[in-house]
N, C-alpha and C positions, 0 to 999 in steps of 0.2 A: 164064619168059616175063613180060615188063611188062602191068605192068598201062595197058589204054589209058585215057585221060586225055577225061572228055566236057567238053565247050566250055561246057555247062548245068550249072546248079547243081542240086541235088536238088530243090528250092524250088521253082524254073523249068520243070523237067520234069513238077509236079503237074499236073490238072484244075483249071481257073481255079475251080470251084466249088467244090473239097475246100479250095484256101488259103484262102479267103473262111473256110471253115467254120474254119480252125485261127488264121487270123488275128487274129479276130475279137475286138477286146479287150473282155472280159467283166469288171467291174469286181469288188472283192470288197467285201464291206460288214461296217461294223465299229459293231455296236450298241450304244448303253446306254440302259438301263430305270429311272431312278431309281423310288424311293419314293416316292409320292403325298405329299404333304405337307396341302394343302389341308382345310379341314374340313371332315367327310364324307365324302369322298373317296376309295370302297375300288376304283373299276373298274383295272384294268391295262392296257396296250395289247397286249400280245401274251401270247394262251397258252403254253400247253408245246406245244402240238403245231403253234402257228405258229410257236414258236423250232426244233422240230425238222426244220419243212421249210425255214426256214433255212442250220442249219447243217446242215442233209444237200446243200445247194447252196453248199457254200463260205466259209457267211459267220460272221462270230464275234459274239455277244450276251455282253456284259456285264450282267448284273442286280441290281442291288443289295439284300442281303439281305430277308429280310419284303415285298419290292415286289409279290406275288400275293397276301398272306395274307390282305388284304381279301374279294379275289374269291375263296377256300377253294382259291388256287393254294402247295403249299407249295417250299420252296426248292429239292427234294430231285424234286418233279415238273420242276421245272428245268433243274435239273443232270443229270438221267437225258435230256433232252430234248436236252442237249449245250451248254448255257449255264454262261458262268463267274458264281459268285456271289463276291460282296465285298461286306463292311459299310465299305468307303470310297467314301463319298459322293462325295469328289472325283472320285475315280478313274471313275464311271458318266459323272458331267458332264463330263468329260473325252476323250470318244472322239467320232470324227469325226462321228457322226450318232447322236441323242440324240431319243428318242422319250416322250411324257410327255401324261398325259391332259389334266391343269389346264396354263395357261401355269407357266412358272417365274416367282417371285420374281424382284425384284433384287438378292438375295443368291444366289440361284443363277446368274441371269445370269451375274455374277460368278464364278463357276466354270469356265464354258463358255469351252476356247481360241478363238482367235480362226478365224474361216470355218467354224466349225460349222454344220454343218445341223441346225435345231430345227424338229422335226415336231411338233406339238400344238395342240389348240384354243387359238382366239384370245381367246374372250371380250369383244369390241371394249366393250362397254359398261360393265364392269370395270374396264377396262384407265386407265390415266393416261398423260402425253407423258414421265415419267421411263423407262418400259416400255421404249418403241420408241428412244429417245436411246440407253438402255444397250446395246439391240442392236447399233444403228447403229455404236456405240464399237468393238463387238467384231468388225464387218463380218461380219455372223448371213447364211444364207440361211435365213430361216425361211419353214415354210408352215402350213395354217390347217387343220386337217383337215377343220370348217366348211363350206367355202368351195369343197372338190373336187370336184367333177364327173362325175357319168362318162359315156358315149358317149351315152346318152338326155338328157343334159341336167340330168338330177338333179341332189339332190347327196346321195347314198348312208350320208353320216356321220348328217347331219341325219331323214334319213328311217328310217333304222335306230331312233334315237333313241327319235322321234315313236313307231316302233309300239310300241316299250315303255312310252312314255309315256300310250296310246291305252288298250293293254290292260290296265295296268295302275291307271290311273281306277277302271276299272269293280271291278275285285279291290277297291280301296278302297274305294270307296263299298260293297259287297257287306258289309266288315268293318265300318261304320261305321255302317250300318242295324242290326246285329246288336242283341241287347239286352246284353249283354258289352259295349260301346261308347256306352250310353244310349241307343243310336237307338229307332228305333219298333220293333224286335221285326218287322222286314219280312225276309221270304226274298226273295233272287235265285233266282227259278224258276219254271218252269212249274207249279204245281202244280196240277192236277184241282179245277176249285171255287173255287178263290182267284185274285181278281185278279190281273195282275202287277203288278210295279214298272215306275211309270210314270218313263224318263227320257229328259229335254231335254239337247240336245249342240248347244250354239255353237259355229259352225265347221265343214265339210266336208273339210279338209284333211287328209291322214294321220293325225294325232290324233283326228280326229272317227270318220276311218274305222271306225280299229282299237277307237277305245270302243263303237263303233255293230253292230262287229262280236263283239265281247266279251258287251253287253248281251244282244244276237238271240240269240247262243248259250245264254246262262243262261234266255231264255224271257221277258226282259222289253221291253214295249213301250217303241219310242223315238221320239222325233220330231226333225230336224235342220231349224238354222234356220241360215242361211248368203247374204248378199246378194248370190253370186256364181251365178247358173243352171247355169254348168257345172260347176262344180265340184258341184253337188246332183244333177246327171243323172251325171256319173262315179261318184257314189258308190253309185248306185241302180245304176245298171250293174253296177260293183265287187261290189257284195252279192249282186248275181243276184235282189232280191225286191221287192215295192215295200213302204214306209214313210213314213210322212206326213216330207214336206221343206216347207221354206218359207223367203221371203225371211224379215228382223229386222223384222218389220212388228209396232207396238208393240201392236195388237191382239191377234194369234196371240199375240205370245210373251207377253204377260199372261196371258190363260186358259194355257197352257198352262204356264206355270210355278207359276199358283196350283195345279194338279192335280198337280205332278211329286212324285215322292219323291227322285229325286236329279238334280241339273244341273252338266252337266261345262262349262268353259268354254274354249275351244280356238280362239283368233280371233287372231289376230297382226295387229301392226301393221308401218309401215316404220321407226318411232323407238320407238313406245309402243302396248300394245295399245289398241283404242278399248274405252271402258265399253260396255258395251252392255244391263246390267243395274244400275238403280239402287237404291240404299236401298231408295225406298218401295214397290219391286217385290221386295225382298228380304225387308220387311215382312210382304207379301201371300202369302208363304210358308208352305205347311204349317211345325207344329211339328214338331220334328226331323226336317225333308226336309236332303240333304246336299249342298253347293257345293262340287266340287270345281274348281280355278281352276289348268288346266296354264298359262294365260297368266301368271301371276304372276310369271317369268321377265323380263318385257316391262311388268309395270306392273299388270298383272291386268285383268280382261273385268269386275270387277262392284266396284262402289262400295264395298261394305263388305269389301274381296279386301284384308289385312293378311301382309305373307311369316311364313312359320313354318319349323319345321326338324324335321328327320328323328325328333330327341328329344321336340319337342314340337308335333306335326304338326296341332294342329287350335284351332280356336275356336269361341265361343257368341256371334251375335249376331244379335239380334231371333228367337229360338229354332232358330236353321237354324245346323249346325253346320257349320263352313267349315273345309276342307283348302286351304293353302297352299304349299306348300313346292315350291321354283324346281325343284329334280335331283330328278324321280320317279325316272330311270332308277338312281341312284344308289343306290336301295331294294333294284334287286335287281344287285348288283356282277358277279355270275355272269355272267348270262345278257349284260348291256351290255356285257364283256370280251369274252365270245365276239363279241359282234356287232360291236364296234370292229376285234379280229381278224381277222373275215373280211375286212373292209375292208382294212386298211393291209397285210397279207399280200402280193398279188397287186400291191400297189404295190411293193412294197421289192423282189418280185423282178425285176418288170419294170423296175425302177432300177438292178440291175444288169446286166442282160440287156442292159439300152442302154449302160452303161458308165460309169454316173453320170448323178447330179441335170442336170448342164448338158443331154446329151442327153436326157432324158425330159422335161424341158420346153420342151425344143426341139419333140419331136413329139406331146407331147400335151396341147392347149391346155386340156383339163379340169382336168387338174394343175394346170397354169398359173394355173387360173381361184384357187388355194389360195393362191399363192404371195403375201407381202405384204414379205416382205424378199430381195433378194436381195446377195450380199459388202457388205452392209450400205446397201444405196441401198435406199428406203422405196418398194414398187410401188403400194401397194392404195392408191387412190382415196378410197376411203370413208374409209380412215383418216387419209392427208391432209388430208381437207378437215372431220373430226371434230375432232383435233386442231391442224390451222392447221401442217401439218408442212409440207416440200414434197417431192414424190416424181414418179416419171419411169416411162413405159410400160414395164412388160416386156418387150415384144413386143422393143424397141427395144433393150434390155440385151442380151436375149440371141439375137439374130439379129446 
């Protein structure tokens, strides 16, 4: 007997929802992780068990040898995670989308083929018009991880950051009070009979938070001075308790800085941080009370605030010893890897889940908000008009 012949393709014959489901072009994504270069510079972008969710989803990471070994990630945690390792450098800058903590050199630019996607912090203040020209040459889509977004408005790289940078102040200062450190022989702690450590925190912002929240926990008294009301009521909020707040009212924050043993600085500006503590108020400082100055990034919160480095992290001036150095997070590579991780993760899958970079910033304008190159036409604003470039809306690119 024949076989009878249907009019419908098998295709045709499905549930219009099950083709949707097999239809559905799902992109595969093709990583590389160079080696930090940058000085100082040990964080990674992706763990081992963010490459392994990954490539348990399809997608292939290239890693360039040693590229963990900063953050105690070895090669071999990698490769069990399902990541290809190679010590050719070319070959990592090489693949379609290229993930990297520091920007890249213009020697690495140069490696990068052309319409790669470069995901990495931007550094705008860093940065030079050779940076962006070499991208442009190469027609980059780069994004800013800075700069991202998520559905609350945030922006999640930044703020991850800050708490490491928040809580980690206070561990400073903690180490630098010690008598191992010359400090005054002060404990972080509540202890029965003994005063606390008294510290002043510039700034309410995340950084201020997380110090404010760091200090409370060790048992020492703090005070926050911040010219913004609500940000000094969210934070009392945030804490659950109350602690003296106040505007920068040059009154308050005299006594209260002659009395501190240590003062965090944490005030950000829109170009440069403002000083808000000067010399002769630096003067007016106990001997060996401790500055430590997270704005120094930005220019630094206090007059006598000079950058230092991870090697050589501190200075003596007018007897208050001063902590400057720009990358606290950098101190601790671990834990800033894992936390970069949890970010860019949940991104990269849902970038291919839409099918590609062009549709995930098609619908999601947070992403968007990262985006400063796209096939090498210059989006971001700000860096147009920093460096005298000229650039053209996103919005408009890619709709």
């Amino acid at each position: 007997m024949s076989k009878q012949l249907s009019p419908f393709t098998k295709q045709q014959l499905l549930p219009q929802e099950e083709t949707l489901e097999i239809f559905k072009k799902k992109g595969d994504l093709f990583i590389g992780i160079p080696k930090e270069t940058a000085f100082q510079e040990q964080r990674i972008c992706l763990t081992p068990d963010a490459v392994f969710a990954l490539v348990n989803n399809g997608h292939k990471v290239l890693l360039e040898s040693g590229a963990g070994e900063g953050a105690s990630f070895s090669d071999k945690d990698y490769s069990e995670a399902g990541a290809e390792i190679t010590k050719d450098t070319a070959k990592v800058f090489a693949c379609p989308i290229v993930l990297k903590v520091e920007p890249p050199t213009l020697e690495q630019i140069k490696l990068l083929n052309p319409q790669t996607i470069l995901i990495s912090a931007l550094q705008l203040k860093t940065q030079t018009k050779k940076y962006f020209e070499a991208l442009a040459s190469k027609r980059i889509t780069a994004m800013a991880f800075e700069f991202i977004r998520d559905a609350d408005g945030n922006y999640p790289a930044v703020r991850s950051l800050s708490e490491i940078a928040g809580t980690a102040s206070v561990l400073i200062a903690s180490e630098l009070l010690s008598d191992t450190h010359d400090g005054n022989g002060i404990m972080f702690g509540n202890i029965s009979g003994v005063p606390p450590v008294e510290v002043v925190i510039l700034g309410a912002g995340t950084v201020g938070e997380f110090a404010a929240r760091g200090a409370m926990g060790l048992g020492a008294g703090i005070k926050i001075f911040d010219n913004s009301i609500t940000k000094l009521r969210r934070i009392q909020t945030n804490l659950g308790r109350p602690f003296f707040t106040s505007t920068i009212q040059p009154k308050n924050l005299t006594k209260a800085l002659k009395r501190c043993d240590v003062v965090i600085g944490a005030v950000r500006g829109k170009n440069r941080a403002p000083i808000v503590v000067t010399d002769a108020l630096v003067q007016s400082m106990k001997k060996g009370a401790i500055i430590i100055d997270v704005s120094i990034d930005m220019g630094g919160c206090f007059e006598t605030s000079e950058v230092t480095s991870h090697k050589h992290p501190t200075f003596v001036k007018h007897g208050v010893v001063h902590y400057c150095v720009p990358n606290i997070p950098a101190r601790y590579p671990r834990t800033a890897s894992v936390s970069i991780s949890n970010i860019f993760t949940p991104y990269l899958l849902q970038i291919a889940e839409d099918g590609g970079i062009e549709n995930s910033l098609r619908f999601d304008r947070g992403l968007r908000n990262g985006l400063y190159f796209y096939h090498g036409i210059l989006t971001s604003k700000s860096v147009g008009e920093w460096f005298n470039l000229s650039y053209s809306d996103a919005n408009l690119l890619i709709f």
